[in-house]
N, C-alpha and C positions, 0 to 999 in steps of 0.2 A: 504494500500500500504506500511504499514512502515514506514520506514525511508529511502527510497529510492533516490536516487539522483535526484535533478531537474530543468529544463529548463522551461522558460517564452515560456508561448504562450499566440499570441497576439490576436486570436479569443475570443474573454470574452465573457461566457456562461451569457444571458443574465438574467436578476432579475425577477424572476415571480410577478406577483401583477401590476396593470398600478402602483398602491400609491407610488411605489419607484424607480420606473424604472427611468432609466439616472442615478441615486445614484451611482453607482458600472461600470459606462461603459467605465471610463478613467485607472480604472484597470487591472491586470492581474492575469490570474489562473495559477499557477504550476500544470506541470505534470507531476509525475517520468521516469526516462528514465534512462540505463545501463550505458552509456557514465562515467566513471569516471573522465574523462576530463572536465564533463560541470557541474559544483557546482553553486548554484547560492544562495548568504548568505543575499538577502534582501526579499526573497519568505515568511518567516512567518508572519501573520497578513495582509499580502496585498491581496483582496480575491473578489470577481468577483459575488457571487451569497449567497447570508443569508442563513444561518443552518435555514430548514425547520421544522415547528414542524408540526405534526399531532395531536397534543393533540384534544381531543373535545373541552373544554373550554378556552385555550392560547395559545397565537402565542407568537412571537419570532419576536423583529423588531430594527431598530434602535432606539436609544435616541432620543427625542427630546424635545423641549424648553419648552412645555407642562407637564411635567413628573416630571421636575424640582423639585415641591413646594409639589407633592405628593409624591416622594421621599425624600425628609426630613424629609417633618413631620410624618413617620413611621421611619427612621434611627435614628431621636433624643429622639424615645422611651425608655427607659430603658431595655424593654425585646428584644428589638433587639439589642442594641449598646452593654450590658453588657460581649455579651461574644466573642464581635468583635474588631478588634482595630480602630473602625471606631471613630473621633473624631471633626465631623463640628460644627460649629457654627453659619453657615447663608447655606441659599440654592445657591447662588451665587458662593460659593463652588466647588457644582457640576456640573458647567457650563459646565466646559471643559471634559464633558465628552456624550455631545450634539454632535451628528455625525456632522461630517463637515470635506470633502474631500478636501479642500483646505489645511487642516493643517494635513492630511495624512502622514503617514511618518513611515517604515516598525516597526518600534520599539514602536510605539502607543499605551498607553492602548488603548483599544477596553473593550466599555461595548452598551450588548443589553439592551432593556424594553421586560419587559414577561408583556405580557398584556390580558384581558380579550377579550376571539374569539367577544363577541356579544357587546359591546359598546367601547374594544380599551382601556380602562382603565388601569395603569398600575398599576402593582400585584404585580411585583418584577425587580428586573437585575441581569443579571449575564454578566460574559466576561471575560477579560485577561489582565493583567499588568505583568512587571518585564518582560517582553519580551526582549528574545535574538536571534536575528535573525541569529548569528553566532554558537550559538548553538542549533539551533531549538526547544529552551524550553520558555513558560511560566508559567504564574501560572494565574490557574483559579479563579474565587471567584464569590459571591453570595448572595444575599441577596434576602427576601421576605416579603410581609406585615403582618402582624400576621394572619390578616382576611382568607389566604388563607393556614396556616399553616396546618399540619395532612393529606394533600391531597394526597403527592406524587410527589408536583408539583419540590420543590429544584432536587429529584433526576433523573425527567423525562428531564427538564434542564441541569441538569446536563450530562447526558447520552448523550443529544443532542449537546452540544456543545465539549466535549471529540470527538467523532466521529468526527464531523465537523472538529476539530482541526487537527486531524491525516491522515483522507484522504482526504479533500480539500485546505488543507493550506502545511501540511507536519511538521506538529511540530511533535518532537520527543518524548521532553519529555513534560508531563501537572503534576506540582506539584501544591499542596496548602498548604498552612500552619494554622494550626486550633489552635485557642487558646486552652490549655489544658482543659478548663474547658466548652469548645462547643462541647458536647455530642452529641448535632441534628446534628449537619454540619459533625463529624465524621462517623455518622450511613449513610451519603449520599454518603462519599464518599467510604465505607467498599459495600457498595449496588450498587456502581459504579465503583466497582472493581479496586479502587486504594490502592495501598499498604503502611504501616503505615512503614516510615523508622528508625524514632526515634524522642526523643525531643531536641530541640533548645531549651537552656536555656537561658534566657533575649533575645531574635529573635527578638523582634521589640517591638517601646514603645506603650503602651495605656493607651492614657491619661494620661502622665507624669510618668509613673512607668512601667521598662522593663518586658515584659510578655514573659512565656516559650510557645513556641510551638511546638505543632507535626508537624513534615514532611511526607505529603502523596507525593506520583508518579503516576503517570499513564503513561506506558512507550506501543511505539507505537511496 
């Protein structure tokens, strides 16, 4: 749909799966409409039904409190963390990124669990921070456990939630920003058809020393 201008409606397309229903029902979904009189600047990240995946082996679901302790101890890797600006110290951490609609709020990161179809295991996350809901832009990001690396899986997430962003939500633009020296997360997002705009020199610290990065877009 673009970038099309949008108006709240209050019929919420309901959650498939019993496992999450009610999750998303105090929500609403944007839908575009010509009206240039009716703008509506808290529509990004507030969102009515979960980016479906079809993959054979992973689904796409919320965080939850469970995922917690399996998610660190693959972030505090070294072959993960090295070429990310990612910097925890305890799993406690990443609490606040356990769904919970009570602390909703249009500007929210949002991070899903990519987890395995046959035991629910979680594989990786990915989602959205630095959200502006006045300019209909976030930025995506992602990560994955090694174990499941070489698959295809970063870029079929990737593709999955890009889409999601643009015609269910109405984000305009989806950038990321890749440490220079992150070659894999580059090749996912050149594969997912985001355009490389330049580098950011000192863009954000890791690990106590400011690192360059590239600016990708994905414009809707």
């Amino acid at each position: 749909m673009g970038c099309a201008l949008q108006k709240l409606r209050q019929d919420v397309t309901p959650v498939r799966g019993a496992r999450f229903a009610g999750r998303f029902e105090h929500l609403r979904i944007a839908e575009p409409v010509d009206d240039p009189a009716i703008v509506c600047y808290s529509c990004p990240m507030k969102f009515s039904a979960m980016p479906e995946s079809v993959h054979p082996d992973f689904v796409v679901r919320p965080m939850e409190s469970r995922d917690i302790e399996i998610w660190y101890d693959y972030l505090t890797l070294p072959a993960v963390f090295q070429h990310t600006s990612w910097s925890v110290t305890s799993a406690n951490e990443l609490a606040t990124y356990i769904w919970s609609p009570e602390t909703f709020e249009p500007a929210t990161k949002t991070r899903f669990a990519i987890a395995t179809r046959g035991d629910d295991k979680l594989a990786g996350t990915i989602g959205f921070h630095t959200v502006s809901p006045q300019n209909r832009s976030a930025e995506i990001a992602y990560d994955l456990a090694p174990e499941v690396w070489g698959r295809g899986l970063a870029t079929y997430a990737c593709g999955l939630l890009v889409g999601w962003a643009h015609t269910h939500i109405g984000i305009c633009r989806i950038q990321a920003a890749v440490l220079e020296s992150n070659v894999r997360s580059a090749r996912v997002l050149d594969r997912c058809g985001f355009e490389k705009e330049g580098l950011l020199r000192q863009y954000r610290m890791v690990r106590g020393t400011p690192g360059n990065f590239f600016m990708y877009s994905h414009i809707a």
